[in-house]
Backbone as a ProteinNet text record, in pm:
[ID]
protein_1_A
[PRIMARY]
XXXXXXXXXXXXXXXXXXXXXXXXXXXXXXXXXXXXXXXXXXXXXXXXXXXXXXXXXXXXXXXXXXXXXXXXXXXXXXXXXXXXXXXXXXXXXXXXXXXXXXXXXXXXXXXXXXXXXXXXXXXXXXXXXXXXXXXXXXXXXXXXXXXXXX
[TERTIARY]
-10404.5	-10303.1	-10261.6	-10364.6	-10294.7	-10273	-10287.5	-10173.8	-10052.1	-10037.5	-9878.5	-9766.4	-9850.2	-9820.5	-9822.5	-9916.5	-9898.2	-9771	-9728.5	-9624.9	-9499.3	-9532.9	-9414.2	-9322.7	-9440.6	-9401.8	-9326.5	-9388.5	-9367.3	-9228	-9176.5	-9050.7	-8925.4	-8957.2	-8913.3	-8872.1	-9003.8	-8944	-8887.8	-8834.2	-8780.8	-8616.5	-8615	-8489.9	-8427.1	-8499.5	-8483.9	-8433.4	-8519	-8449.6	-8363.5	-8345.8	-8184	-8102.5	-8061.8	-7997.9	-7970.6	-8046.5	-8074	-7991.8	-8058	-7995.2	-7823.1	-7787.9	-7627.1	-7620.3	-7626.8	-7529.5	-7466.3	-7637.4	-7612.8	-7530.4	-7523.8	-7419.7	-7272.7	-7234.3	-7128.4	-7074.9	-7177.9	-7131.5	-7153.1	-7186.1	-7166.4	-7029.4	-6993.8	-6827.1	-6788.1	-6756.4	-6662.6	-6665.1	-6774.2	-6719.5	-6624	-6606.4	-6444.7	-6350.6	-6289.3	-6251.9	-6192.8	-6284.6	-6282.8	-6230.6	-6249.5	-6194.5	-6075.6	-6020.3	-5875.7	-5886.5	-6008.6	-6023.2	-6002	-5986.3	-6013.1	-5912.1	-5852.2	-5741.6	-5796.9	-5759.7	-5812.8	-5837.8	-5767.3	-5804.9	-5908.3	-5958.2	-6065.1	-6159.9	-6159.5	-6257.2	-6285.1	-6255.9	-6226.4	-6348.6	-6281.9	-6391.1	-6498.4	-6542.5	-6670.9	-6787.2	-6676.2	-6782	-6782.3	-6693.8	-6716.7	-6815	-6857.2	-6967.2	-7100.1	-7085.7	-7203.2	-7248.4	-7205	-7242.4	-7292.1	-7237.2	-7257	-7391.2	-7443.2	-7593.1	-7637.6	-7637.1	-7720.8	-7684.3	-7661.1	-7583	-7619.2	-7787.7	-7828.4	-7824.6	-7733.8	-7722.2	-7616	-7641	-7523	-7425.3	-7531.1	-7373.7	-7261.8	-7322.8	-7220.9	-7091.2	-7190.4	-7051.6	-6920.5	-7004.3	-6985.6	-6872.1	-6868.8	-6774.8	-6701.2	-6695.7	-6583.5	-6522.8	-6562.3	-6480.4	-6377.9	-6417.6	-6389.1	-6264.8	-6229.7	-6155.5	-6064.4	-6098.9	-6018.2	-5922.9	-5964.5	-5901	-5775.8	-5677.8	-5540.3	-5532.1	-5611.1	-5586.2	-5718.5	-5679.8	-5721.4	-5853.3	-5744	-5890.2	-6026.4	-5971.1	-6104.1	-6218	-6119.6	-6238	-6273.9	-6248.5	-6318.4	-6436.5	-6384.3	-6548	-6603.4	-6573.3	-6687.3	-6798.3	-6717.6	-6827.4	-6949.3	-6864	-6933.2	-7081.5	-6999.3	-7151.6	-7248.7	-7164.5	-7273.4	-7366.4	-7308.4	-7378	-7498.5	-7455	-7529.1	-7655.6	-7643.6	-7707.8	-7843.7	-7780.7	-7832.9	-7801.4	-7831.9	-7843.6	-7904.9	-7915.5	-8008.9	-7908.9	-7767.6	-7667.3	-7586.3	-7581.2	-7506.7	-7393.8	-7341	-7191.8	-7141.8	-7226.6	-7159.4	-7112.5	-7152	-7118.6	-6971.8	-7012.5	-6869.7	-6762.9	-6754.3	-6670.1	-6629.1	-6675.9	-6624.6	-6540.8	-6685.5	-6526.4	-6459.3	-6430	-6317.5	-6198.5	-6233.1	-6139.3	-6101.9	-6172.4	-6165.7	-6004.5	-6058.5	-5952	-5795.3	-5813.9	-5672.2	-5566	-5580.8	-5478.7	-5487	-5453.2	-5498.2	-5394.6	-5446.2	-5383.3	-5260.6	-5155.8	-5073.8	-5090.9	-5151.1	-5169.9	-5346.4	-5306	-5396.1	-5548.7	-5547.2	-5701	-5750.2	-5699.5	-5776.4	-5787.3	-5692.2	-5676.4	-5823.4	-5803.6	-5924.2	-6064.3	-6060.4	-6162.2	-6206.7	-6088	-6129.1	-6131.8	-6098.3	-6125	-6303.3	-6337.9	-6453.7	-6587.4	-6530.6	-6636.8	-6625.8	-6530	-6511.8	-6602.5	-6613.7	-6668.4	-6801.2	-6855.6	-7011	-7058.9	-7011.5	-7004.8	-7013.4	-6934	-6987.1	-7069.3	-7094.6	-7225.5	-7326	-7286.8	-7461.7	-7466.6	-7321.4	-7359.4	-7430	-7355.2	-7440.5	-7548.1	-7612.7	-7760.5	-7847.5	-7815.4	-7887	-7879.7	-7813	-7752.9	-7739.5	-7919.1	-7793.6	-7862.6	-7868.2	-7880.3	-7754.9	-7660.2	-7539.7	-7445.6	-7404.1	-7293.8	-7174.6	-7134.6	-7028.2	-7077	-7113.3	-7115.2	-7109.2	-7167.8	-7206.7	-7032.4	-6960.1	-6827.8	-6748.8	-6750.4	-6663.1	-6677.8	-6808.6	-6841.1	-6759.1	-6815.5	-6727.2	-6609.5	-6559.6	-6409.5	-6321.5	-6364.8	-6312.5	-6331.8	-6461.9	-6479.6	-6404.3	-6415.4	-6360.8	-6165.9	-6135	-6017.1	-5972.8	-6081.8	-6113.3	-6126.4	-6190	-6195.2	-6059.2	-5949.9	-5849.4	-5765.3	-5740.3	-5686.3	-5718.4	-5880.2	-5937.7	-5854.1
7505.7	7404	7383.5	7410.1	7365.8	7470.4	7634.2	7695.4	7708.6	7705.9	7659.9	7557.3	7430.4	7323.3	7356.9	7452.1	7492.5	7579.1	7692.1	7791.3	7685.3	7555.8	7561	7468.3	7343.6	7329.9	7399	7553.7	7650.2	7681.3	7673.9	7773.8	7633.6	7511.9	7378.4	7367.3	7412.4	7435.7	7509.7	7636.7	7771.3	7740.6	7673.2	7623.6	7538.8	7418.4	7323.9	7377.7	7470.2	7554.9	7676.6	7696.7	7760.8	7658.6	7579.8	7443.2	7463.1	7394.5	7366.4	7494.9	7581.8	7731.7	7738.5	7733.4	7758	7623.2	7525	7425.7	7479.3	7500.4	7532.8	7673.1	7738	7857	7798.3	7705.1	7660.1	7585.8	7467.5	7409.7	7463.6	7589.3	7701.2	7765.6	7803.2	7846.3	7735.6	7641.5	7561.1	7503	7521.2	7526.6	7583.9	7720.5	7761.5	7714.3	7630.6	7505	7471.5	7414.3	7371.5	7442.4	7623	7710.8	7741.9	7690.2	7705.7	7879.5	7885.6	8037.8	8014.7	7888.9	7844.5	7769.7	7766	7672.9	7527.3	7465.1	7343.2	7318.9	7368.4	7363.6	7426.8	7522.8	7609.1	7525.4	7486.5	7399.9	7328.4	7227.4	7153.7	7159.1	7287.4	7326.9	7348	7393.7	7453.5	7354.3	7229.8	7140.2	7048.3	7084.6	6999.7	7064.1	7204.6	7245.5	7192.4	7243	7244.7	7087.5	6953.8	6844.1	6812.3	6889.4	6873.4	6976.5	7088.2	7106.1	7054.7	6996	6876.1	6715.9	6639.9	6519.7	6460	6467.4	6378.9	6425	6532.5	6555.5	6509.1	6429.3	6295.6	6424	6556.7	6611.8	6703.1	6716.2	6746.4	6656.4	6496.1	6404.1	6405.4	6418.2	6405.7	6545	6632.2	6767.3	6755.1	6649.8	6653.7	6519	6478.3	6399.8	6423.3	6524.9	6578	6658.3	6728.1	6798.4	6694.2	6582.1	6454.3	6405.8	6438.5	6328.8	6275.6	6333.3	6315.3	6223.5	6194.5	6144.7	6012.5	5903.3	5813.2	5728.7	5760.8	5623.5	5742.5	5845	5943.4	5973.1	5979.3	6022.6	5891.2	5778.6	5633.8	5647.3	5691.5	5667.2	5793.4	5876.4	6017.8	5983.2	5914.7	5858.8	5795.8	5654.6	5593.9	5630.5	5694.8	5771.3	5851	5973.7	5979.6	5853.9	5775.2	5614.9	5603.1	5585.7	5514.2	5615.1	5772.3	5860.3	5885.1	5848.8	5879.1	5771.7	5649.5	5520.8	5568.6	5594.2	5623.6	5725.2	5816.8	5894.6	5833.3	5838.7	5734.8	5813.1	5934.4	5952.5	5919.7	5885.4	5859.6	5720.6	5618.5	5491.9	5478.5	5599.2	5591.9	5622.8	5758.5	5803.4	5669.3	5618	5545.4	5409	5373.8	5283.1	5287.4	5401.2	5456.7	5475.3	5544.9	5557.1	5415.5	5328.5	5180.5	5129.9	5196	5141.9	5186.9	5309.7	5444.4	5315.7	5252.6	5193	5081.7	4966.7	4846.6	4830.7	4763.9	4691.2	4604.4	4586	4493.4	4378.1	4312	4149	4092.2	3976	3924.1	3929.5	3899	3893.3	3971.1	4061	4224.6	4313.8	4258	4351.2	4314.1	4145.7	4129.3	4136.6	4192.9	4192.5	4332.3	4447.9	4601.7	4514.8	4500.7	4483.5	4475.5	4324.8	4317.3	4422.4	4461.7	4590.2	4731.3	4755.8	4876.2	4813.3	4723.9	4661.6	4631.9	4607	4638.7	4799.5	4869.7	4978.5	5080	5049	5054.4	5037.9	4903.3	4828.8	4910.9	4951.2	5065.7	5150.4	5183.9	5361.8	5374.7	5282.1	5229.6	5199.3	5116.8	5055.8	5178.3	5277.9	5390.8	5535.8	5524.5	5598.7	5548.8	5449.7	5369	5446.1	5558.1	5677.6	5701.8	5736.4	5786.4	5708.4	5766.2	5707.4	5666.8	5800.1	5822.1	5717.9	5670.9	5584.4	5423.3	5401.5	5269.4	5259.4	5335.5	5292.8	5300.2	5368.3	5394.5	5216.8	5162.3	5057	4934.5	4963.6	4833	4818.8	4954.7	4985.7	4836.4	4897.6	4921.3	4767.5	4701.3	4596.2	4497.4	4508.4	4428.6	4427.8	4520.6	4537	4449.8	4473.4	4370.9	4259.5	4245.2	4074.5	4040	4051.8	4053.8	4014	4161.3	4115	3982.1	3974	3832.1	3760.4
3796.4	3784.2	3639.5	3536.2	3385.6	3334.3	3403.5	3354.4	3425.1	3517.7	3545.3	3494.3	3485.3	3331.8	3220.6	3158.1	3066.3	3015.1	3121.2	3169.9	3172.9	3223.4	3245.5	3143.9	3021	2937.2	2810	2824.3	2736.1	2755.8	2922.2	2991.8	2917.5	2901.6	2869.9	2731.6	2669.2	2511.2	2487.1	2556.6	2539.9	2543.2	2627.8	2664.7	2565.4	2532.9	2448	2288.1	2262.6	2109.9	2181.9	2291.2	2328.1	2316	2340.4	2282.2	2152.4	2137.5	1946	1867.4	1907.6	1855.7	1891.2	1979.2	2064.3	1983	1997.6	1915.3	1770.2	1703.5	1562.6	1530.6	1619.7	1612.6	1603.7	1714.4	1718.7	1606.5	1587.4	1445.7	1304.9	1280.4	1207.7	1204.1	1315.2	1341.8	1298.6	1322.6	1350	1141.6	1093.5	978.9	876.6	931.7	901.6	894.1	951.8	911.9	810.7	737.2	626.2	526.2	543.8	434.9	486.5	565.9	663.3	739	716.8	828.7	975.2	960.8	1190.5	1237.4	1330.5	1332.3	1389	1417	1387.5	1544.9	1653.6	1795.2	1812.4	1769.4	1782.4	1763	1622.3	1553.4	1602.2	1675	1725.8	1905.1	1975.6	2051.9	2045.7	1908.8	1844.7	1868	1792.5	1752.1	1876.9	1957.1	2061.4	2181.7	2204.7	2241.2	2158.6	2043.2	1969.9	1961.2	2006.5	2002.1	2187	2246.8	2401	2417.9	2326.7	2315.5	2232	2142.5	2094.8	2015.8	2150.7	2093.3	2026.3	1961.4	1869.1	1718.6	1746.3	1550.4	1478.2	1418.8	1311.7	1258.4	1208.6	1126.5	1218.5	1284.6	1426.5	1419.4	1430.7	1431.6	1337.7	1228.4	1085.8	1051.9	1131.2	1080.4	1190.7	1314.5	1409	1321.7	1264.3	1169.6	1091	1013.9	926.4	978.2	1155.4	1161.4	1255.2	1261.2	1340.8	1224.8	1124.1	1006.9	1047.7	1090.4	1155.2	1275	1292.5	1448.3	1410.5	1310.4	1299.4	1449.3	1527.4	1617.8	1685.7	1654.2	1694.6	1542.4	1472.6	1356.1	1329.2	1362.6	1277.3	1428.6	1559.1	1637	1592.5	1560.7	1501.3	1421.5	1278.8	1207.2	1210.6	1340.2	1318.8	1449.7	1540.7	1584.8	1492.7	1367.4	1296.8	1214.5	1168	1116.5	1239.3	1330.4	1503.6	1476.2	1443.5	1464	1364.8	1245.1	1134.7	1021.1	1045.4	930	773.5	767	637.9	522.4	617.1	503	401.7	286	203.2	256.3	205.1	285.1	385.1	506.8	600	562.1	518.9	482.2	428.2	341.8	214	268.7	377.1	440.4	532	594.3	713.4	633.5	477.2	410.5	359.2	357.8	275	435	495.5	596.7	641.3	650.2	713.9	622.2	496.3	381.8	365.7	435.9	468.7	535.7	639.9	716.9	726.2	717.9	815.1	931.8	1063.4	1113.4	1089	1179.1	1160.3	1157.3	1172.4	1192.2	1049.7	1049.6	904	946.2	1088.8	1148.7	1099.8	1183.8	1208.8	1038.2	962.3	830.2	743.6	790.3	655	722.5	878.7	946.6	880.9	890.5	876.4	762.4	576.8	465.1	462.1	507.9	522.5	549.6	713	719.3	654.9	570.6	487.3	342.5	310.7	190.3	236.1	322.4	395.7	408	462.5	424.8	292.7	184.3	84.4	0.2	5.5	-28.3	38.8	145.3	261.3	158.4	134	54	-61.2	-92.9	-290.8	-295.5	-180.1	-214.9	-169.1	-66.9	-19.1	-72.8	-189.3	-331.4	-461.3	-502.4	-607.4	-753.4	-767.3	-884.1	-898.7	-792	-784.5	-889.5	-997.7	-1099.5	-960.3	-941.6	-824.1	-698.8	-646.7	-544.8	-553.9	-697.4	-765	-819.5	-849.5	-908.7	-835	-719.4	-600.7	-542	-464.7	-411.8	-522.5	-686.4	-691.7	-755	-758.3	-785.6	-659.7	-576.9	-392.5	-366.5	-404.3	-392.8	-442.9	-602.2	-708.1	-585.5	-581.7	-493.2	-380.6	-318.2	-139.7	-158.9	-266.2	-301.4	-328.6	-417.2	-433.6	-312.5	-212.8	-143.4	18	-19.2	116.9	-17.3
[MASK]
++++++++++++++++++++++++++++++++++++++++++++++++++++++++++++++++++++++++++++++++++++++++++++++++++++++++++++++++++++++++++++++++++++++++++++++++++++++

């Protein structure tokens, strides 16, 4: 009986890094991309396999981000699943308040609502990067700013 359990945990993990493996192939392709070798539908598929074999990897999220940029209400949930995924990336912070910062809303609520959480966000990136010259001047560039406009 505990080698058949044994057999069959083994047949379990085998599978499990076939996963792991086929994702990371995909989100390998799909980095082309970025050097404009891929067209962006492709890319697009790549990373959308390679996150459907392994949904718990933040940079998965994080490079369907990256190829959403255009299409605002998908890349602001990309991010912030990589954030959900992986708390601890100062980029992901920066990226999401910085994007928070790209548009606001039409109406005063909602603007100084996004203001607010793009300026929380920053503050994540800076305090979880705070060696970074570049992150510490970005946060209170951006800030000194947000304050301005609440």
């Amino acid at each position: 009986m505990s080698k058949k359990l044994f057999l069959a945990l083994i047949a379990l993990y085998a599978i499990f890094l076939a996963f792991i493996f086929t994702g990371e192939a995909y989100y390998q392709a799909s980095l082309r991309f970025d050097t404009g070798k891929l067209p962006a539908q492709l890319a697009q598929r790549y990373i959308g396999y390679a996150i459907a074999f392994n949904p718990f990897n933040a940079e998965y999220r994080f490079q369907k981000y990256s190829i959403f940029k255009d299409s605002r209400a998908a890349s602001l949930r990309q991010i912030k699943q990589a954030i959900e995924l992986d708390p601890l990336k100062p980029a992901y912070h920066m990226y999401y308040g910085l994007s928070l910062l790209e548009s606001f809303p039409p109406d005063k609520f909602s603007a100084q609502l996004q203001l607010r959480m793009a300026k929380k966000e920053l503050i994540a990136a800076s305090r979880l990067k705070p060696y970074s010259e570049l992150y510490q001047k970005t946060c209170a560039d951006y800030s000194a700013w947000i304050d301005r406009q609440l």
